[in-house]
NUTOR-67219 format. One line per 8 residues: number of its first residue (from 1); their letters; for each residue x, y, z of C-alpha. Coordinates in pm, 1 decimal, padded with zeros to 6 digits, always signed. Example, Ala and Ser with C-alpha at 12.3 -4.5 7.8 and 13.67 -1.06 7.14 Angstrom:
! NUTOR-67219
1	as	+01230.0 -00450.0 +00780.0 | +01367.0 -00106.0 +00714.0 .
This chain:
! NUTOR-67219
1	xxxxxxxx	-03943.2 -12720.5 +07278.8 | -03951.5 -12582.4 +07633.1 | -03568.0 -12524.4 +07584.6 | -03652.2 -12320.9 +07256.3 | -03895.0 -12108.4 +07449.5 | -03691.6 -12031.3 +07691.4 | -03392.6 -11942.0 +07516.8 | -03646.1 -11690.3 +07300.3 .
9	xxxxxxxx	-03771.7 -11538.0 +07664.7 | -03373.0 -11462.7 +07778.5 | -03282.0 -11315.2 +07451.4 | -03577.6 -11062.5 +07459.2 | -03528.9 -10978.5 +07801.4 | -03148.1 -10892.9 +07712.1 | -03255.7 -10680.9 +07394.6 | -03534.8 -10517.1 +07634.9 .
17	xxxxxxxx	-03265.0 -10452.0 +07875.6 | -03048.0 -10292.6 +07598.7 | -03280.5 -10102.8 +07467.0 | -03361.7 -09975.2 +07793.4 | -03012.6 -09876.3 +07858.3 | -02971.0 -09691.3 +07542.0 | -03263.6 -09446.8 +07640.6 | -03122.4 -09392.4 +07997.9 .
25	xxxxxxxx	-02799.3 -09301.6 +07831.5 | -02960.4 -09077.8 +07542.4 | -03134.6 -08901.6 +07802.7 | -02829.7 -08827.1 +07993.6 | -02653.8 -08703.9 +07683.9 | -02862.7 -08411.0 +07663.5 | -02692.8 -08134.0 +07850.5 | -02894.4 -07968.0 +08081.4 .
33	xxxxxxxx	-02796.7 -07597.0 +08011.9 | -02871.5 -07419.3 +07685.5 | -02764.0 -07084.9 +07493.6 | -03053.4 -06833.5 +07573.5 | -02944.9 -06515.5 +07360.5 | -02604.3 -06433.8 +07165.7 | -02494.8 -06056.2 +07129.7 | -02236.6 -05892.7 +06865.3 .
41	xxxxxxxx	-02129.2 -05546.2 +06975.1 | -02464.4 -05509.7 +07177.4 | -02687.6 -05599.3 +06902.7 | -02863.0 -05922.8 +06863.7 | -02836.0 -06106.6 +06592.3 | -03087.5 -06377.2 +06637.2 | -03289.1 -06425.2 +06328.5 | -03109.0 -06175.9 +06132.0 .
49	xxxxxxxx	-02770.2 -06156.9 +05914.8 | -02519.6 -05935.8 +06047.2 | -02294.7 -05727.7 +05854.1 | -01949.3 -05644.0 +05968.4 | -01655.8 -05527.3 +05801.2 | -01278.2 -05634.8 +05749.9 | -01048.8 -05549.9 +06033.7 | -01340.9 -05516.0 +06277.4 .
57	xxxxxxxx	-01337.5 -05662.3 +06651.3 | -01626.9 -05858.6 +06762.2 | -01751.7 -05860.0 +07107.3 | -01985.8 -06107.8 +07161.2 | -02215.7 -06174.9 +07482.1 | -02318.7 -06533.7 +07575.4 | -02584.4 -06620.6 +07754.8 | -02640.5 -06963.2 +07908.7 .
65	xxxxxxxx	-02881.7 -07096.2 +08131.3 | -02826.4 -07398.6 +08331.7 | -03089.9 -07677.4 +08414.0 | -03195.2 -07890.9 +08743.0 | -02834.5 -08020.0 +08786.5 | -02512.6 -07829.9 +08815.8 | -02226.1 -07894.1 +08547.0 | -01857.7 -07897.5 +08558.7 .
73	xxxxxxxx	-01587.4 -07821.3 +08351.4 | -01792.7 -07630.6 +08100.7 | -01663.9 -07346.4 +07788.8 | -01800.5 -07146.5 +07581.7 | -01626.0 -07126.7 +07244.6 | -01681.7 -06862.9 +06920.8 | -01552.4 -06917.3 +06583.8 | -01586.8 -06773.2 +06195.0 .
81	xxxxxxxx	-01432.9 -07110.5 +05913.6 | -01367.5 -07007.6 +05550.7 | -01026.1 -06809.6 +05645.2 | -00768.5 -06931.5 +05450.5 | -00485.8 -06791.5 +05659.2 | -00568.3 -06895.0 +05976.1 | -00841.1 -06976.1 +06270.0 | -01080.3 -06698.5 +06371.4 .
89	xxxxxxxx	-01168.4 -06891.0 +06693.8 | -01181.3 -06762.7 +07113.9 | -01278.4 -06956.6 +07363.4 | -01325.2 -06881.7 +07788.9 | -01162.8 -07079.5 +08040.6 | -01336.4 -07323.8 +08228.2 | -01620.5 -07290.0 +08441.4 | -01921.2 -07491.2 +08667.8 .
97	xxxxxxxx	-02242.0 -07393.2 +08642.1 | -02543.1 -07421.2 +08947.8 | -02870.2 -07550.9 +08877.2 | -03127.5 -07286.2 +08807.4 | -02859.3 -07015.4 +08728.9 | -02777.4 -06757.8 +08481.7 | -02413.1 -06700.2 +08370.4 | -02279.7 -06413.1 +08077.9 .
105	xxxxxxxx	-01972.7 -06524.2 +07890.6 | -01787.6 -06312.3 +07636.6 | -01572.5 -06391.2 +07337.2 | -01376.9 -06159.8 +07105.3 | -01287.8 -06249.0 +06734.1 | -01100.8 -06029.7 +06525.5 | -01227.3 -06059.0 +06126.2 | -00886.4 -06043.1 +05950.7 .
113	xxxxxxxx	-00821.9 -05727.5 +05752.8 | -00721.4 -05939.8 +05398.9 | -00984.4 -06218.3 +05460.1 | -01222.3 -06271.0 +05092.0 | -01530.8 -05995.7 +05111.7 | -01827.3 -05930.4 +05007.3 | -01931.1 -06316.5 +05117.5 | -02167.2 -06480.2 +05368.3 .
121	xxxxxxxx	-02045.8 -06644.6 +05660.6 | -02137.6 -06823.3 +05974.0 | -02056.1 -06740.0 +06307.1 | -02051.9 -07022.9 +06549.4 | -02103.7 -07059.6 +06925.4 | -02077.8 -07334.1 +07113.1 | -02158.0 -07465.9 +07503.5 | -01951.1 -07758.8 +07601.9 .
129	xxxxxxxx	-01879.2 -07989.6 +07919.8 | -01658.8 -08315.6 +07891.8 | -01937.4 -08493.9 +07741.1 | -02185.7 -08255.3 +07585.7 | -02250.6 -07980.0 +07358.4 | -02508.1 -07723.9 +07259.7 | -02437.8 -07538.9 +06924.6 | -02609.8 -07192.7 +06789.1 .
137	xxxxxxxx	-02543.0 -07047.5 +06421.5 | -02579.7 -06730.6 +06292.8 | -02528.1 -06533.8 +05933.6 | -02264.8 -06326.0 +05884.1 | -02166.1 -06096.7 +05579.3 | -01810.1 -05970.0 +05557.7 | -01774.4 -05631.0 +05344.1 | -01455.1 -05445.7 +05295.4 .
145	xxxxxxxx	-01390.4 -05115.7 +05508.0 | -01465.2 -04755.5 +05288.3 | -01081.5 -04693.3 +05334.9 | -00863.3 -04916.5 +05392.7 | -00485.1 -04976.9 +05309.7 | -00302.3 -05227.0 +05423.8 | +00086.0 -05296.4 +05480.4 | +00179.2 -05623.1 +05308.9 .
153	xxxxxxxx	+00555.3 -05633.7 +05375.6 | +00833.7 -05358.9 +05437.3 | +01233.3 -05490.9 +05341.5 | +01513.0 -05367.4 +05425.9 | +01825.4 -05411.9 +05278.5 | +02043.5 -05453.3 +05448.9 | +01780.6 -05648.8 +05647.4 | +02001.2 -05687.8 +05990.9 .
161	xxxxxxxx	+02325.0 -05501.2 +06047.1 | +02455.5 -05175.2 +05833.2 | +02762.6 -04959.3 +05910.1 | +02722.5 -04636.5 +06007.6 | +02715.7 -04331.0 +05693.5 | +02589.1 -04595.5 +05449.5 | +02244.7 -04617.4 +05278.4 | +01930.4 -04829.2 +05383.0 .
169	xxxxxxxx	+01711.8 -04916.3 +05079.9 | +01360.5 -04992.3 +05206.6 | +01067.1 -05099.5 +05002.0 | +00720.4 -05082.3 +05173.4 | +00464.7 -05318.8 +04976.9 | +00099.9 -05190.3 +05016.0 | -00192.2 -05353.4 +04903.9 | -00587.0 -05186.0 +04932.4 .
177	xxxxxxxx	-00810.4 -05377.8 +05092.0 | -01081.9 -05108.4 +05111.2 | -01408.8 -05041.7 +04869.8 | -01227.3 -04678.6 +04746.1 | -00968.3 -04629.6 +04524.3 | -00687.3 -04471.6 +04711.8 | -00474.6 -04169.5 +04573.5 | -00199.7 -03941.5 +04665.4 .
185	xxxxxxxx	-00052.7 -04205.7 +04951.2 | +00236.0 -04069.3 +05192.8 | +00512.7 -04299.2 +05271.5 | +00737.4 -04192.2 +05500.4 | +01052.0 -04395.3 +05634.2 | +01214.4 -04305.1 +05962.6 | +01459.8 -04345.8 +06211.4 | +01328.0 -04117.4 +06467.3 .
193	xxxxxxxx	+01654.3 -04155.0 +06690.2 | +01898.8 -04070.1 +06404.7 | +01701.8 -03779.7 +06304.9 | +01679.0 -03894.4 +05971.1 | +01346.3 -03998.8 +05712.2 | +01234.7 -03964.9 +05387.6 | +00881.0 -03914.3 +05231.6 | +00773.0 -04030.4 +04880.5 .
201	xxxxxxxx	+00423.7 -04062.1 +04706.1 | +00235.2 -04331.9 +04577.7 | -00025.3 -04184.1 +04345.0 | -00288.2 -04408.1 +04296.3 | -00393.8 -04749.3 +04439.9 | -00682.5 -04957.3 +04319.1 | -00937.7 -05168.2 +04456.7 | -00992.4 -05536.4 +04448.0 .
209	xxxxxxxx	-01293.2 -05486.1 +04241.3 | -01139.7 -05263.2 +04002.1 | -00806.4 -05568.8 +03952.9 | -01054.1 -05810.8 +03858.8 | -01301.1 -05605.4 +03653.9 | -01260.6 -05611.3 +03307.6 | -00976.9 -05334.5 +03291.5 | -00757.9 -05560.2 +03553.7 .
217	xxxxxxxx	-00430.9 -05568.2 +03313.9 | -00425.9 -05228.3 +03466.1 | -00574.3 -05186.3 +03741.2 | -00341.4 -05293.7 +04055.6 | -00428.7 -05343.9 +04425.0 | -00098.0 -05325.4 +04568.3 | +00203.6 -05180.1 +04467.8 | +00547.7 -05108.1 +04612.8 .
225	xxxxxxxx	+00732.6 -04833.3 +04675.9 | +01116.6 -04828.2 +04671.6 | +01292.0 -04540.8 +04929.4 | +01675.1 -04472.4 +05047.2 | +01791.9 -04336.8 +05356.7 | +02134.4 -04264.8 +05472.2 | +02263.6 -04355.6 +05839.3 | +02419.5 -04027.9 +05996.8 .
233	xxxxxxxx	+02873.2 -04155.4 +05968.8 | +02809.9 -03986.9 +06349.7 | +02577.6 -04248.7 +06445.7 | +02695.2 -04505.1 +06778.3 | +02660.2 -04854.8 +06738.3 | +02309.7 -04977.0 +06859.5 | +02000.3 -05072.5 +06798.1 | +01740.6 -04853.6 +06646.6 .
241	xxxxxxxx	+01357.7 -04863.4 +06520.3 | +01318.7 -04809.7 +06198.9 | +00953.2 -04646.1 +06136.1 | +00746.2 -04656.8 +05878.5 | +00411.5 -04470.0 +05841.7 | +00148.1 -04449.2 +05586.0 | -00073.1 -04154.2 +05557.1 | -00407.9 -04181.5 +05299.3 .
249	xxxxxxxx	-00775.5 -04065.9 +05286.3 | -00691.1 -03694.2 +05222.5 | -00490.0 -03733.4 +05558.1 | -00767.0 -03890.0 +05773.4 | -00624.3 -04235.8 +05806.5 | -00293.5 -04394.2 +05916.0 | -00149.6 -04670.4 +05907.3 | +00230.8 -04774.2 +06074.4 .
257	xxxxxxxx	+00463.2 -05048.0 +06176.1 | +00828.9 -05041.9 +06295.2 | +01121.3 -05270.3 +06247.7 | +01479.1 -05299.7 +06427.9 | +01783.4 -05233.6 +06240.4 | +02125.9 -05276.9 +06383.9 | +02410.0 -04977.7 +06343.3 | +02770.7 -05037.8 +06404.9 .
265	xxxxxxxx	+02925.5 -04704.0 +06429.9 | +03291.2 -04676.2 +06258.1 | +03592.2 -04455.5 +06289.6 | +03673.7 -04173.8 +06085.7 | +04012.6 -04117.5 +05961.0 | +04237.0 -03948.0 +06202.6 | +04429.8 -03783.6 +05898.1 | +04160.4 -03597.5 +05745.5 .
273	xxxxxxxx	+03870.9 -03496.4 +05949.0 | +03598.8 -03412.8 +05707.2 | +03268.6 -03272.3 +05675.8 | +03031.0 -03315.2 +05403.6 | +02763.0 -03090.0 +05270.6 | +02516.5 -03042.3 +04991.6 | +02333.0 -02712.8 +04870.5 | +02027.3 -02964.3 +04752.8 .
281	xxxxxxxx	+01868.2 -03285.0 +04780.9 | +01595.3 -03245.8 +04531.3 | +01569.7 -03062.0 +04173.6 | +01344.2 -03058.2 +03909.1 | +01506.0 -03065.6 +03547.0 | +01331.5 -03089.9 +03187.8 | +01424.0 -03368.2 +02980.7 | +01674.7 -03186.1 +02779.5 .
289	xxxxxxxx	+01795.4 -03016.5 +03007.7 | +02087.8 -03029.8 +03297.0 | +02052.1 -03004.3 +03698.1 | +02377.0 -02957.8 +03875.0 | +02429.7 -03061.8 +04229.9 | +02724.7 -02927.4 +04442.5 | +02881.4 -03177.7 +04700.9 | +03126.0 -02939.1 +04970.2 .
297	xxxxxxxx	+03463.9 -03068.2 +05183.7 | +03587.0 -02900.8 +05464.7 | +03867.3 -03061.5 +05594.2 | +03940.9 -02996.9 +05947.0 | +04222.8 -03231.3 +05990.0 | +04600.7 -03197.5 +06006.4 | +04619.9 -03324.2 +05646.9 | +04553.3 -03312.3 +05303.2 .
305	xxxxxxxx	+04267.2 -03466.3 +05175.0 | +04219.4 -03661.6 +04855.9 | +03854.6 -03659.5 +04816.4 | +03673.3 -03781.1 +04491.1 | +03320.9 -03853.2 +04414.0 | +03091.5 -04129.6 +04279.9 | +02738.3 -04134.5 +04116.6 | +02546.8 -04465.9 +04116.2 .
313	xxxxxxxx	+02179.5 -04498.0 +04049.3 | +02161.9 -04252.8 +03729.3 | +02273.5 -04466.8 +03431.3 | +01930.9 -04605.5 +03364.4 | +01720.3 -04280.4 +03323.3 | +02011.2 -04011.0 +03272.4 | +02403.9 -03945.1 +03232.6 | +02599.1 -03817.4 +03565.1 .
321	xxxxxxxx	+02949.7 -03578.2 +03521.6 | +03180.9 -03552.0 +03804.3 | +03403.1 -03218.9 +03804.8 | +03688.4 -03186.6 +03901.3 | +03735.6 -03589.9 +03935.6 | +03981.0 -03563.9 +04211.3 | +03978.7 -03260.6 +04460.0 | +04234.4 -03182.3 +04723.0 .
329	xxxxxxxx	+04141.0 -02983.9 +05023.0 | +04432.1 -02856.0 +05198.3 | +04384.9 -02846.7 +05628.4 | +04126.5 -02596.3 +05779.4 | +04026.2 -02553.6 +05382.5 | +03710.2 -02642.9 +05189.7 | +03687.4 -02788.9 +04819.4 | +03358.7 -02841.5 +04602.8 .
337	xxxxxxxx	+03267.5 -03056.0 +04351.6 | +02974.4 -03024.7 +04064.5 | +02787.3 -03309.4 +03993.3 | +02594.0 -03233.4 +03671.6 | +02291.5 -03482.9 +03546.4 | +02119.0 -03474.2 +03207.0 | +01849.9 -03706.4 +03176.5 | +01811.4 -03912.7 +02847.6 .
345	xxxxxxxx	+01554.0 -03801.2 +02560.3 | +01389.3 -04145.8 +02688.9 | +01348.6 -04052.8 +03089.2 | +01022.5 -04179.9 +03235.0 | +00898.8 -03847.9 +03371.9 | +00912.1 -03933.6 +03749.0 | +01090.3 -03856.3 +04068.6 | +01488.3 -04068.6 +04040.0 .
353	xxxxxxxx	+01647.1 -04139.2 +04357.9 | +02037.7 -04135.8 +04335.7 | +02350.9 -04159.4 +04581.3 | +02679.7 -03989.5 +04539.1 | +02942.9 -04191.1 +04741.1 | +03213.9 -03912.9 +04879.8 | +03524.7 -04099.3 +04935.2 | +03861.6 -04044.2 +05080.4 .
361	xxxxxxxx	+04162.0 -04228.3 +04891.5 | +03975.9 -04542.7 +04895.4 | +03755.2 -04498.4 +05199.5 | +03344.7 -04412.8 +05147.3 | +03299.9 -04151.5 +05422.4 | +02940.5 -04055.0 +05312.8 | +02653.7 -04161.1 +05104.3 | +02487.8 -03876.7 +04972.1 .
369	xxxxxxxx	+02070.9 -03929.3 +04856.4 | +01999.9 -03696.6 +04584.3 | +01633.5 -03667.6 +04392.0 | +01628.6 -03595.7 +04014.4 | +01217.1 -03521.7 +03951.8 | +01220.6 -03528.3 +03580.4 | +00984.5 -03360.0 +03351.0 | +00826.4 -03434.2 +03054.7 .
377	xxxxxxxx	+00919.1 -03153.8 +02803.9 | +00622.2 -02910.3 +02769.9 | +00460.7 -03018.3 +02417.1 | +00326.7 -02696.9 +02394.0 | +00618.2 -02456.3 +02455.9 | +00810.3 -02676.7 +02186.8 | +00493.1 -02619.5 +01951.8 | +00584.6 -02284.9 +02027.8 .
385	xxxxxxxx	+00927.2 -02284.1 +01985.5 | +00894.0 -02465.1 +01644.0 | +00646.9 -02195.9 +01472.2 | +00838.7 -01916.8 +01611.8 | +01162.7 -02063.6 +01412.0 | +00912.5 -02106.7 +01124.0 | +00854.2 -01768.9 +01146.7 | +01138.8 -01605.1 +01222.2 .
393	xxxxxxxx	+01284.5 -01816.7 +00883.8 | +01010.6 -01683.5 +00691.7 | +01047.4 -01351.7 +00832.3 | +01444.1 -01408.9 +00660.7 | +01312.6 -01539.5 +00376.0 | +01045.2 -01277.2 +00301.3 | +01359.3 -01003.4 +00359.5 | +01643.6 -01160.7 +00165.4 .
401	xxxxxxxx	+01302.0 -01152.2 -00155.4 | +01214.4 -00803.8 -00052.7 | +01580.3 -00681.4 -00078.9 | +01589.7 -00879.2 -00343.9 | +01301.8 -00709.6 -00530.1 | +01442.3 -00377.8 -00470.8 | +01732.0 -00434.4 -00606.8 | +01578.1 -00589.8 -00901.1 .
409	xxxxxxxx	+01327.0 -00237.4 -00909.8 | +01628.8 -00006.8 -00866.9 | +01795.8 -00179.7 -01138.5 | +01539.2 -00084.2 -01383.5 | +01487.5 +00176.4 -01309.3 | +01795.6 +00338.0 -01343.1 | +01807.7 +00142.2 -01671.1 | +01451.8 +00335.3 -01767.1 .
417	xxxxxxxx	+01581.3 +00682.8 -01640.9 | +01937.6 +00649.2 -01869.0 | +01709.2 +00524.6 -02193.9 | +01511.0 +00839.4 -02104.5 | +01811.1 +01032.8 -02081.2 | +01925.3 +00896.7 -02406.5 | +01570.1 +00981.9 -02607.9 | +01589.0 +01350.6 -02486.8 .
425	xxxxxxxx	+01940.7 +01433.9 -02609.0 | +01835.0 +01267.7 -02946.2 | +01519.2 +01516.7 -02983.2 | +01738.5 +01766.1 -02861.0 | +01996.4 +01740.5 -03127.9 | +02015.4 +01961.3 -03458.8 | +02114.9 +01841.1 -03760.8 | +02291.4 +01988.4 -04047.1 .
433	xxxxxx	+02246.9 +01914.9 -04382.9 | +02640.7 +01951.9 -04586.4 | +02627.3 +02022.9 -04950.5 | +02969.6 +02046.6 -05105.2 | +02998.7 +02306.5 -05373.0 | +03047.6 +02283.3 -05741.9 .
């Protein structure tokens, strides 16, 4: 019995002992420095719900106060979940705090320009050592910028390595990330150390609230952009930045990114040294109607040249003629040939990019980029047109009736005046009565 009681004593001393233990090391868990006011872009945004927008940078001021004891090894750390991309997370590097002290730590996040808007989020900041935390939240809502565009993807092709006097074919993806629809957007691809670029125009981009409204089929908040650009047949083998910049918002915002692109230069002929020039790049033709484009030789080498010339990039919208097929430009001489294009009764009224490969024997010495802007055929003047043929038949019609009609009246009458003529000999006339005699 005494053995009973005893064993009963030692177990509740060991579960007093435990228990005691426990509260010594609860007590030590609690960190003895705490997060005393949070700032975002000097405002603060305890108790309230801040609202920043896509693309923005965050600033945000930390302030932590430490306790009776000092700490080691502590960071302060700053993060947004709910990206689907990616972290938005900073953190500082490690520091000790002093008892009794103040410190001011400061974290940057960057919202991401295509993460979902229009949505609540949390911001979190956090106070750690090696064994302890102290966490703050606070309400965040993300809203899309007024204006803002966004490049999704540029290609080249070819994407790494092109010979000098060929053609690059870009496409420059944008998408609008903004709350306004977008219109009149200027693309323009460069190589600022060739001296060479090209502009074209996307008219209208639409938001992401206008691609899911009802109207989505469409309604489209990105679109591409297709655009050609010919590498000088002068240009040394290197490598060079290939620019592109987007200009939107009447011209008040830009956007730009740049890409490498290598160029192996080549060797002309020595036979026929040849330069190539064009009177225009760009026309504007009627459907109906013909543009011609005149492609010039001079040949300044010791030779004859051969030259002939190729169209690709019409067949689909229009039909290309090449005259004379073959031209040959005698030394110190120049030669011309007439590309004429007619686009199809079907054309989609729009701005056609073409190349015309000039070619010696069998050898491409230039890549010519023409633009075709094609016109939808005035309604009206061929309203016009039509009643003016409708009248000008009538106008025949109404003639060949009158003439008609006079002849008919000119007829009868003379037929009325010779029966008059006729009546007025007969009254005219005596007669004689004969009697024979007896």
């Amino acid at each position: 019995m005494k053995m009973t009681r005893h064993i009963k004593n030692i177990a509740f001393f060991v579960l007093a002992l435990v228990a005691l233990i426990g509260t010594a090391v609860s007590v030590s868990a609690t960190p003895d420095y705490q997060i005393i006011s949070v700032e975002v872009n000097d405002l603060n945004i305890v108790g309230s719900t801040l609202d920043v927008e896509r693309g923005e940078r965050l600033d945000i001021e930390v302030r932590i106060e430490a306790g009776n004891t000092s700490t080691e090894d502590v960071q302060a750390s700053g993060w947004i979940n709910g990206y689907e991309f990616g972290r938005i997370f900073d953190s500082t590097e490690l520091f000790d705090m002093d008892s009794g002290k103040t410190y001011l730590k400061t974290l940057t996040l960057y919202v991401p320009e295509d993460i979902e808007a229009s949505e609540d989020y949390t911001l979190r900041i956090e106070v750690s050592d090696r064994q302890d935390q102290v966490e703050e939240t606070f309400d965040l809502f993300i809203d899309e910028q007024r204006h803002g565009l966004a490049i999704f993807d540029v290609l080249l092709n070819p994407s790494s390595t092109i010979a000098a006097g060929n053609t690059l074919f870009t496409t420059v993806r944008l998408e609008n990330l903004g709350s306004k629809e977008e219109n009149d957007i200027k693309v323009t691809v460069s190589i600022p150390a060739l001296g060479v670029s090209t502009v074209n125009y996307l008219d209208e981009l639409n938001t992401e609230a206008q691609e899911e409204g009802e109207d989505h089929l469409r309604n489209d908040n990105s679109k591409q952009i297709d655009q050609i650009i010919r590498i000088p047949i002068d240009a040394v083998t290197g490598v060079y930045d290939v620019q592109v910049d987007i200009e939107y918002n009447r011209g008040n915002s830009f956007l730009s990114k740049t890409l490498s692109l290598n160029v192996e230069g080549v060797n002309q002929a020595s036979g026929a040294q040849t330069v190539i020039n064009s009177d225009s790049s760009s026309k504007v033709v009627s459907v109906g109607e013909s543009a011609e484009y005149k492609v010039m030789m001079a040949n300044l080498g010791l030779e004859p040249g051969v030259y002939s010339v190729t169209v690709d990039g019409v067949s689909a919208w229009g039909e290309a003629v090449v005259q004379p097929s073959f031209l040959t430009v005698m030394p110190d001489s120049t030669g011309e040939v007439t590309i004429t294009v007619t686009p199809y009764d079907s054309a989609e009224a729009a701005s056609h990019t073409w190349v015309a490969k000039v070619m010696l024997g069998t050898d491409v010495l230039s890549e010519l980029v023409f633009t075709t802007k094609v016109e939808a055929e005035n309604v009206v003047e061929r309203t016009d047109d039509t009643v003016k043929s409708i009248l000008t038949a009538i106008f025949f019609i109404l003639l060949i009736v009158l003439v008609i009609l006079a002849i008919v009246i000119a007829f009868r009458k003379v037929r009325s005046d010779d029966e008059d003529d006729e009546g007025t000999t007969l009254e005219g006339q005596t007669y004689y009565q004969y009697y024979p005699r007896n």
